[in-house]
N, C-alpha and C positions, 0 to 999 in steps of 0.2 A: 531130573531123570526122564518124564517125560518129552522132554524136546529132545535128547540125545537119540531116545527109542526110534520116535518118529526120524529124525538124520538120516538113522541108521538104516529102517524100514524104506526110506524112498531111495538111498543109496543101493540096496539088495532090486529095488524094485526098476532102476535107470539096467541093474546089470545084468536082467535076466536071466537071473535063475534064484528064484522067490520059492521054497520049500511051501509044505502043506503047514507047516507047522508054523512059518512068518505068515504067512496067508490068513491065518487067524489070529493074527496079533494086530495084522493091519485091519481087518475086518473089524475086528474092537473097537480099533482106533475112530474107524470112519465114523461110525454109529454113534460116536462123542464131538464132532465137528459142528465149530461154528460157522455162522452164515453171517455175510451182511447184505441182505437182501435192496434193504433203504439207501444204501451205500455206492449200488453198481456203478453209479456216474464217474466215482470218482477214483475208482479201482478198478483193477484189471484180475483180481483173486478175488472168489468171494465166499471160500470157504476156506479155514482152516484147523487147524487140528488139535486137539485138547494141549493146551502149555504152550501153544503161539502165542506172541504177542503181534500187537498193532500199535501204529506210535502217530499221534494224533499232530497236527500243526494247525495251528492260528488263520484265520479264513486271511485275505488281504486285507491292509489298512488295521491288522490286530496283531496285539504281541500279547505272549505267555503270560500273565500275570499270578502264577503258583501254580499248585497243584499236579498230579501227574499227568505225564504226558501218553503215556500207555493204558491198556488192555488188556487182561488174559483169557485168554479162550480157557474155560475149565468145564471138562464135562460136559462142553455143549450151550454152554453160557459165558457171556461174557459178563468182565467184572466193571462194575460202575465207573464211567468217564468224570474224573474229577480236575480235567483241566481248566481252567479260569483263563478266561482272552478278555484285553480292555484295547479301545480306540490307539493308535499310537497318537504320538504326543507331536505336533509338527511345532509349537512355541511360535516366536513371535512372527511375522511375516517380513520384519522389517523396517525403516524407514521410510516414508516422503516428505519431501522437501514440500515445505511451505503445504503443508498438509499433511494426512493422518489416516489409519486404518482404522475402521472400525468392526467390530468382530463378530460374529456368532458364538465363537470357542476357536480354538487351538487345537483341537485335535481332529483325527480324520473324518472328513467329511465335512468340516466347518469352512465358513469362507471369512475372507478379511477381503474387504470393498474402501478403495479410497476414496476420501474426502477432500476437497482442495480448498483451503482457505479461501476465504472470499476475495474478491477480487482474481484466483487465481482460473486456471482452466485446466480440466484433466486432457492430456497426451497418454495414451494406451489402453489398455484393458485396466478399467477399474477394479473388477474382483480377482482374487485369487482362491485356489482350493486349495485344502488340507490333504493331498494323497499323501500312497504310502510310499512314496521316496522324497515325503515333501510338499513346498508349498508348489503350485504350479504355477507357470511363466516367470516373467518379471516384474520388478515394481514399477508401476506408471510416472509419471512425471507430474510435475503442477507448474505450467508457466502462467506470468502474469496474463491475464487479459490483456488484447492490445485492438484497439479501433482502426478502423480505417482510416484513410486521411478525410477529413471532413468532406461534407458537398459542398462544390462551389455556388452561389447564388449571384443571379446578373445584379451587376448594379448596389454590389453589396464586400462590403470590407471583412474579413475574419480578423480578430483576433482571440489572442489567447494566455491562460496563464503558462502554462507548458507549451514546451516542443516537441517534436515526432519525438519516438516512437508515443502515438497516444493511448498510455495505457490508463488504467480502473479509476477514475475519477477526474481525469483532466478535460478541465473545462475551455470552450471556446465560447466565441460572443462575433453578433455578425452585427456591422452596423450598414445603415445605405445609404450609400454615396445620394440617391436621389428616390424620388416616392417615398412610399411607407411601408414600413417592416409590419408582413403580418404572418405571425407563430412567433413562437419563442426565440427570446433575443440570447439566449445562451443554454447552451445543450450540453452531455456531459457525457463523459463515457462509461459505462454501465459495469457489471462486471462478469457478464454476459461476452463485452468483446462490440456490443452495439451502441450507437448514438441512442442516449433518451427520448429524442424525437427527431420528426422530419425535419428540415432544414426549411429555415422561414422564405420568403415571398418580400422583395423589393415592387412593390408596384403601387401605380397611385389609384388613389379611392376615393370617389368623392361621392354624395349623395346632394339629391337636387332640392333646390327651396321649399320647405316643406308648405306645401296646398292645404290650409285648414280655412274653409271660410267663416267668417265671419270671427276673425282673431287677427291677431299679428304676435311677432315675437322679437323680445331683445335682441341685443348684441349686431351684429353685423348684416347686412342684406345682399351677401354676396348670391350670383346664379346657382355657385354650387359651393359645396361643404366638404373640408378633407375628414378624413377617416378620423374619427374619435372626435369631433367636433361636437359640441353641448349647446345645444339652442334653449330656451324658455321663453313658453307659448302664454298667452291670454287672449282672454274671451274678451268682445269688446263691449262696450257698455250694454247690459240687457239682456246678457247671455250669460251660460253658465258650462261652467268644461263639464264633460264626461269622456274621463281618462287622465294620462298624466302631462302635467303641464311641462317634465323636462324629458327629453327625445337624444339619443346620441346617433352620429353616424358607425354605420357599422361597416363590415370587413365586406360584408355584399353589395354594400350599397344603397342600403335598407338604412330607415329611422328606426330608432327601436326606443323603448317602446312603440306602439303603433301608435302612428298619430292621433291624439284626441279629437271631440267635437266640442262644436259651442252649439248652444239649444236654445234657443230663446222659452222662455218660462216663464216672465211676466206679461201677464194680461191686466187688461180692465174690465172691470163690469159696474153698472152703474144703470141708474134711472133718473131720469128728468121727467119735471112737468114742462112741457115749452110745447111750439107751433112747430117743432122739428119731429121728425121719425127717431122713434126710440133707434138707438145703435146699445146693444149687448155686450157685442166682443169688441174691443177696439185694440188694435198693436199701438205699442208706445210711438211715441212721437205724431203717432196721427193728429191733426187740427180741426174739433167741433166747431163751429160757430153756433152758440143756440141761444133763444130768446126765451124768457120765462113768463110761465102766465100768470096769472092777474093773484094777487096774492104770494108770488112764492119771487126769492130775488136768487142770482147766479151766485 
């Protein structure tokens, strides 16, 4: 009855000519009006009239989930908002090939970010968002990893267990035609898309006759030593090493360990009676000649 009045009252009032007597019925009316003060952003009326309604909708990215969806202006009050809004539902994101999404939730707001099996490599935008007409973009791709073609090294052969394309674990192996290989004689392909390492060094190495004096050492007396070459030092009679007695050639050029020493360590000490001058310290092999006195024999 009252929204008919009110119809009625603003139809009297568009056609000017409003009595004294509608003049207080409307006047009633106002003095009973709702406001929605908190509201003005999002309306362009902000007052209306006892027995209006107002009919509420779900923000973005939210659906109705019960409850009413209206309002009534009664006397200047409106009556309790009992609508109920939940996230919408956006479900699965999809498939990837040779990979996988993994999720926060499914509904709005949430993301699904892809995973690509190992060995493989993402092509696109990894994540996706949950809006409300949906998941956004498209699903990315997972291709295998794939390597470069090997570095060439001078002086040096490739092979391999595979051929191009070198993808996620295929292994090469270099050997050298001439010198010595130094780094790794077989490299592999990652799943990154990279060689596991640099590419080794054809070149020759030699290290020079090891200088330890007062020693010498097995095995061969060449001027110089190739690379990984294993010598074994000794001390010569009356000397004692300090350090190790076995040395490799190394990749620089270097002995390594560091070359030991020999030390001489035995002494003599002794006293004589004789027509000689006492000697204290004598180094081995030295030759005393001495005479003994009267009572004592050599």
């Amino acid at each position: 009855m009252q929204e008919e009045e009110i119809w009625f009252l603003s139809w009297l009032w568009n056609s000017g000519s409003l009595s004294s007597q509608q003049y207080l019925r409307v006047h009633e009316s106002l003095s009973n009006q709702c406001t929605f003060v908190d509201l003005e952003k999002f309306i362009t009326k902000t007052s209306f009239f006892s027995g209006q309604k107002v009919y509420y909708n779900c923000d973005v990215g939210y659906v109705a989930a019960g409850g009413r969806k209206s309002r009534l202006c009664n006397n200047g009050k409106w009556t309790p908002l009992k609508l109920k809004c939940q996230r919408k539902l956006c479900g699965s994101a999809g498939d990837v090939q040779n990979g996988q999404f993994v999720y926060t939730g499914v509904e709005f707001g949430d993301t699904a970010t892809a995973v690509c099996d190992e060995g493989f490599m993402l092509v696109g935008h990894a994540t996706r968002h949950c809006m409300n007409n949906g998941w956004s973009g498209r699903n990315p791709v997972c291709e295998a990893a794939v390597c470069e073609d090997p570095p060439e090294v001078s002086n040096a052969e490739i092979t391999g267990l595979q051929h191009e394309p070198y993808t996620y674990k295929s292994v090469i192996r270099y050997s050298c035609r001439a010198g010595t290989l130094v780094g790794e004689r077989e490299i592999w392909c990652t799943k990154h898309g990279t060689w596991s390492a640099p590419a080794p060094e054809c070149k020759e190495i030699t290290c020079p006759s090891p200088n330890v004096p007062n020693a010498y050492w097995t095995g061969n007396h060449n001027q110089k030593f190739q690379y990984r070459a294993t010598i074994y030092i000794e001390c010569n009679m009356g000397y004692v090493m300090s350090g190790p007695g076995t040395v490799y050639c190394e990749r620089d050029g270097r002995w390594l360990p560091e070359l030991p020493k020999c030390q001489l360590t035995v002494n003599c000490s002794f006293k004589w009676h004789g027509s000689v001058a006492l000697c204290f310290w004598c180094k081995i092999y030295n030759i005393l000649v001495m005479t003994a006195d009267m009572f004592f024999v050599l």
